[in-house]
N, C-alpha and C positions, 0 to 999 in steps of 0.2 A: 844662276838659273832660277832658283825659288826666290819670290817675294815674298815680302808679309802683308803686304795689304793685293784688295780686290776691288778693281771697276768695273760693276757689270754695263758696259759702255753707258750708252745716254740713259740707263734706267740707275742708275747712283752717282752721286758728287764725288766727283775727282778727288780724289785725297793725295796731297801733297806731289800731284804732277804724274800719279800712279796709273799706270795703262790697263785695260782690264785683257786684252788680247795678250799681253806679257806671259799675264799670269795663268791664262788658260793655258796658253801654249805650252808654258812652264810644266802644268798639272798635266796635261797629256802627252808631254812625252816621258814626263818622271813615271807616269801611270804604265804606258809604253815598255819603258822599261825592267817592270819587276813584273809583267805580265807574260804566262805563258800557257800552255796546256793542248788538249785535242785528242780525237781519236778515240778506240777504245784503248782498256788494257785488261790485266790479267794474265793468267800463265805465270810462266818464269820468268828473268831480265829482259827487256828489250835491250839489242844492239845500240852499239855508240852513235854508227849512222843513221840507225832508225829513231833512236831519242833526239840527234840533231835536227833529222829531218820534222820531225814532230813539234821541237820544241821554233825552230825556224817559219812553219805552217802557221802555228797558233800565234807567235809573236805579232805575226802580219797581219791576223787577224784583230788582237786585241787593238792594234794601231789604229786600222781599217776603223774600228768602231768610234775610237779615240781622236782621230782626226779633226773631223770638227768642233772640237772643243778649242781647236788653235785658229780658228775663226769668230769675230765677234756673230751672236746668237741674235737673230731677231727680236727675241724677248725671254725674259727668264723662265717663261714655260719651255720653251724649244729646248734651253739648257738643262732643265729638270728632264726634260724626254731624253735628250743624248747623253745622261748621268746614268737613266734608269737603264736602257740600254748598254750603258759600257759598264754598268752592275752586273748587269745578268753574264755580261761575256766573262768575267773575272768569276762568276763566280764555276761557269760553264768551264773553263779554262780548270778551274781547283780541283774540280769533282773529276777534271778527266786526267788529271796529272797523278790524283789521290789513290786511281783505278790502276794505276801502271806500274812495273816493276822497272823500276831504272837501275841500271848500272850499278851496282855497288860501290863505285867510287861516287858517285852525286847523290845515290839514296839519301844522306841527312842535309845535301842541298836542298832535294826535290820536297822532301819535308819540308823546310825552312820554307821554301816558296808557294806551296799551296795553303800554309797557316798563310803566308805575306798576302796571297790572294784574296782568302775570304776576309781574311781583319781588312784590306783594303776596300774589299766590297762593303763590309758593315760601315767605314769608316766614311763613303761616299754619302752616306745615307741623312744628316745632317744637310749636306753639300744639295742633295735634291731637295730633299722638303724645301727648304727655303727658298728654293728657285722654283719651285711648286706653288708656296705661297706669296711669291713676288717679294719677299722681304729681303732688300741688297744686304744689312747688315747682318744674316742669321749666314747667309752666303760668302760672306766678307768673314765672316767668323770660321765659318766649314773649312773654308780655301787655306788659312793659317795654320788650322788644327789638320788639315791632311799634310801639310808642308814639314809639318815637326813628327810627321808618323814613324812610329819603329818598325811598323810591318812595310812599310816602304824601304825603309833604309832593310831593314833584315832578307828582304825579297829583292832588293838589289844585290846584298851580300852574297846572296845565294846566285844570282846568275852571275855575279864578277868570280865567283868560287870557280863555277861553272868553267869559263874561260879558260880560268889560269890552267886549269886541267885539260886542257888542251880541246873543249867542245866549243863547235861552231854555233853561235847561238842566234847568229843575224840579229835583227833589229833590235833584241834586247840588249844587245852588246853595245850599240852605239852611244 
């Protein structure tokens, strides 16, 4: 599923037969998946089926935002605008996960995954400038360095944890 190289379609030279839709689609559903959050929180534990439901609502949405990144962008401004946006959502996602008391058996999941959020958010932040400034190779560099992230892999960890514990987690499960 991950590449290592990036074609921002007909705005950079094909490297070595490399598709640039591959690899967006690739980043947005890997994004997809360690993405989650919503709602308020506070109080005591939320229940198992209100943390699912919760965590199932938000999944959909960070997707929702993440979508078109599995479509080639008109130009690398559009893709620096659909980064900056599915930033804010991760980061909208961390702050509302941060706020909630989960379940005692996921608490150092839920941990795990709202660190994985915001480093994913800050991690995107290269990814936009450069498609902000039209530069494919600063973009072509961002796409590889999010590819090898630990707060990716760690924020997958935490919702494959999720699972095995018996929660329904929808899209981010997939």
């Amino acid at each position: 599923m991950t590449q290592s190289r990036f074609n921002a379609f007909p705005l950079s030279p094909v490297v070595s037969g490399h598709r640039g839709p591959g690899t967006l689609a690739a980043l947005g559903f890997a994004l997809v998946l360690c993405g989650c959050g919503g709602g308020t929180g506070g109080g005591g534990a939320v229940s198992k089926s209100a943390y699912e439901h919760r965590i199932q609502q938000d999944g959909q949405e960070i997707k929702n935002v993440f979508t078109p990144l599995s479509r080639p962008p008109s130009s690398l401004a559009q893709l620096a605008s659909a980064i900056k946006t599915g930033q804010d959502k991760l980061r909208e996602a961390a702050n509302d996960l941060d706020g909630v008391t989960p379940p005692k058996n996921i608490a150092h999941d839920n941990d795990l995954l709202v660190a994985g959020l915001r480093k994913l958010a800050d991690q995107l932040g290269p990814l936009q400038k450069g498609a902000a400034k039209g530069d494919a190779k600063l973009v072509q560099k961002a796409v590889g360095d999010l590819q090898a992230s630990t707060a990716l892999k760690d924020a997958q960890k935490a919702t494959t944890d999720m699972e095995k514990k018996g929660y329904k987690i929808g899209t981010l499960g997939q």
